[in-house]
Structures are given as structure tokens and as C-alpha cells.
TORZAFI-977053 format. One record per residue (C-alpha): x, y, z; chain; residue number from 0; residue in three letters. Coordinates in nm, 2 decimals. Example, Ala and Ser with C-alpha at 12.3 -4.5 7.8 and 13.67 -1.06 7.14 Angstrom:
! residues 2
+--------+--------+--------+-------+------+---------+
|   east |  north |     up | kolba | segu | tordren |
+--------+--------+--------+-------+------+---------+
|   1.23 |  -0.45 |   0.78 |     A |    0 |     ALA |
|   1.37 |  -0.11 |   0.71 |     A |    1 |     SER |
+--------+--------+--------+-------+------+---------+
! end
This chain:
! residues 78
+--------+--------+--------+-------+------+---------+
|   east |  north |     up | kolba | segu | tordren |
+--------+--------+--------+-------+------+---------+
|  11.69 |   8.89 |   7.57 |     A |    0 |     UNK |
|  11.90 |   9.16 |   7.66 |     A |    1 |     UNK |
|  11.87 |   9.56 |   7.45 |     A |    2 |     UNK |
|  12.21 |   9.42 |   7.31 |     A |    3 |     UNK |
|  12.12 |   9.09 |   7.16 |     A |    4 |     UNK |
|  11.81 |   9.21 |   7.02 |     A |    5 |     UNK |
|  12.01 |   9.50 |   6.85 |     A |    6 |     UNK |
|  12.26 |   9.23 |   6.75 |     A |    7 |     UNK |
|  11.98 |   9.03 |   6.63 |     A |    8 |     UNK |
|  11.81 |   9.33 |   6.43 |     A |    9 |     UNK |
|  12.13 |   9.43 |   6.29 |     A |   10 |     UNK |
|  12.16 |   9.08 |   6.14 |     A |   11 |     UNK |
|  11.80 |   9.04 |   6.02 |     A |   12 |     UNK |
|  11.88 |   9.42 |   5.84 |     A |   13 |     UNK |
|  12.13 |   9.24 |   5.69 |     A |   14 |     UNK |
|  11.95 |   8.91 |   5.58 |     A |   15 |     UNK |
|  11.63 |   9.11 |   5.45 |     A |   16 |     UNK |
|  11.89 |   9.27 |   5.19 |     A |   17 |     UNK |
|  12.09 |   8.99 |   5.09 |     A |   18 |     UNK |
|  11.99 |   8.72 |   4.85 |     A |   19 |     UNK |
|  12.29 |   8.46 |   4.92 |     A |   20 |     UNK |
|  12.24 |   8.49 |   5.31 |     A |   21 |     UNK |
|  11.86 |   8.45 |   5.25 |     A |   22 |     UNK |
|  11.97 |   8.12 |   5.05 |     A |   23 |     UNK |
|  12.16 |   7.97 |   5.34 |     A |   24 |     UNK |
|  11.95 |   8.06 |   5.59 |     A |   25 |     UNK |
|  11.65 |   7.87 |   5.40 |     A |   26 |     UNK |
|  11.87 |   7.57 |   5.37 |     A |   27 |     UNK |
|  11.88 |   7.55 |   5.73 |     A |   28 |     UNK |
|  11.71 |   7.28 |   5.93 |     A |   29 |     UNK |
|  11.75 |   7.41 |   6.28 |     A |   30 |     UNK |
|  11.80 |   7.79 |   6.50 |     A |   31 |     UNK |
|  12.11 |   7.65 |   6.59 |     A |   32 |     UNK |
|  12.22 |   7.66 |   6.23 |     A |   33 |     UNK |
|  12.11 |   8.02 |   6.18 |     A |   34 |     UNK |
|  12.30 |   8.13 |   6.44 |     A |   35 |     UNK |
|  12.64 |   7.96 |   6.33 |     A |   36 |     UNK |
|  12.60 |   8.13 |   5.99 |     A |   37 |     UNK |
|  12.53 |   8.50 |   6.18 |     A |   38 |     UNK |
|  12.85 |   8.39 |   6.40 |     A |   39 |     UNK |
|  13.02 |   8.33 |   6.03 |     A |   40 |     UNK |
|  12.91 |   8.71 |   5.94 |     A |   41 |     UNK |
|  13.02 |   8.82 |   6.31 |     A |   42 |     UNK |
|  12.73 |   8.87 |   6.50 |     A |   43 |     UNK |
|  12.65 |   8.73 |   6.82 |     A |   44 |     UNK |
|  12.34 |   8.55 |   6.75 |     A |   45 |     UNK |
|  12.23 |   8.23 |   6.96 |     A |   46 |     UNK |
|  12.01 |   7.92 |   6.85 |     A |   47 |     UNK |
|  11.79 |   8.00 |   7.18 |     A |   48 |     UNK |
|  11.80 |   8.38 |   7.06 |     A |   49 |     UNK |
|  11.60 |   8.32 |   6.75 |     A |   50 |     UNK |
|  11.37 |   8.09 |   6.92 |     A |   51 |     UNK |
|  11.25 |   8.34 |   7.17 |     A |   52 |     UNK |
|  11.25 |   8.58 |   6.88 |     A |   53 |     UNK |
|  10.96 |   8.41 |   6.67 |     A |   54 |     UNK |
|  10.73 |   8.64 |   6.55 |     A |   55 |     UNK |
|  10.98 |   8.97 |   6.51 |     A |   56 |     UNK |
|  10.94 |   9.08 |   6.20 |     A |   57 |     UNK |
|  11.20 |   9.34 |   6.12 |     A |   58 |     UNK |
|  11.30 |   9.49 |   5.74 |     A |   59 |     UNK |
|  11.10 |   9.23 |   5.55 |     A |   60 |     UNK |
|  11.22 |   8.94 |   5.74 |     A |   61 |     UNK |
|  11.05 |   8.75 |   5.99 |     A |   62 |     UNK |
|  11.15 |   8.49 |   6.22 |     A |   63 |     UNK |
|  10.89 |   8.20 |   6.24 |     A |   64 |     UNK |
|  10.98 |   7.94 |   6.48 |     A |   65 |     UNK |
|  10.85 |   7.55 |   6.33 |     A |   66 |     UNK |
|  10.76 |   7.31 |   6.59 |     A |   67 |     UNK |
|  10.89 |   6.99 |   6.54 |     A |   68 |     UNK |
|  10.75 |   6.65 |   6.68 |     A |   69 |     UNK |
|  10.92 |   6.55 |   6.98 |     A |   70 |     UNK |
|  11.00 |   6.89 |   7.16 |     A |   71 |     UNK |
|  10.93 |   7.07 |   7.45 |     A |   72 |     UNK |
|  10.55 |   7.25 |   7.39 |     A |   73 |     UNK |
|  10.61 |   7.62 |   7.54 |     A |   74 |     UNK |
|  10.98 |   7.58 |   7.59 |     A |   75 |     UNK |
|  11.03 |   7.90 |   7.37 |     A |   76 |     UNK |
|  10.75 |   8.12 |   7.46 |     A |   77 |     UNK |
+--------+--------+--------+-------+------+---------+
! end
């Protein structure tokens, strides 16, 4: 990830950690993919792939945890 997309990415999880109807949709959503398209909606330039390789950053009281789902690659994302 480049210094840009993981300032892109901090500024939106700044901006999830403060606001309760974001936090809502983003806890609705099944997939990264998902999370990115409602950043996108907010204009930031957040990808799918982005958040995976960001599991674990934890940043103003929000962390990305990536959830393994049967079926997928093991180690694909870290």
C-alpha cells in the first residue's frame, strides 16, 4: 500500500470511528468489497484488497479485522 492509500484509508477510518450511521453500514456489510464501495460513496479512494491487507490497523477507535471465510485463499492477504 502506497503513503497515499494508507492516508486515504486513515482519513476514512477517522471518519468511521466518529460516525454512528457509517459505523451502521459498515457492520451490515458482508464483504471488503462492500466497505470500500460505501468509502467510494463518501469519496475516498478505498479498495476491497486495501482493507484486506490493512487487517489489524487500528486507528481512532476503529479497527479493521479481516474474517476468514471457508473456501478462500489461506495467506492471500498477509
Amino acid at each position: 500500500m502506497t503513503d497515499a492509500s494508507s492516508q486515504e484509508l486513515g482519513r476514512f477510518l477517522r471518519l468511521l470511528g466518529r460516525d454512528s450511521r457509517l459505523q451502521a453500514q459498515v457492520h451490515a456489510c458482508i464483504t471488503a468489497d462492500e466497505v470500500a464501495l460505501i468509502a467510494q460513496d463518501y469519496g475516498f479512494a478505498v479498495t476491497g484488497d486495501q482493507l484486506l491487507l490493512a487487517s489489524g490497523r487500528h486507528e481512532s477507535g476503529v479497527t479493521i479485522e479481516r474474517v476468514d471465510h471457508p473456501g478462500e485463499y489461506p495467506g492471500r492477504y498477509y
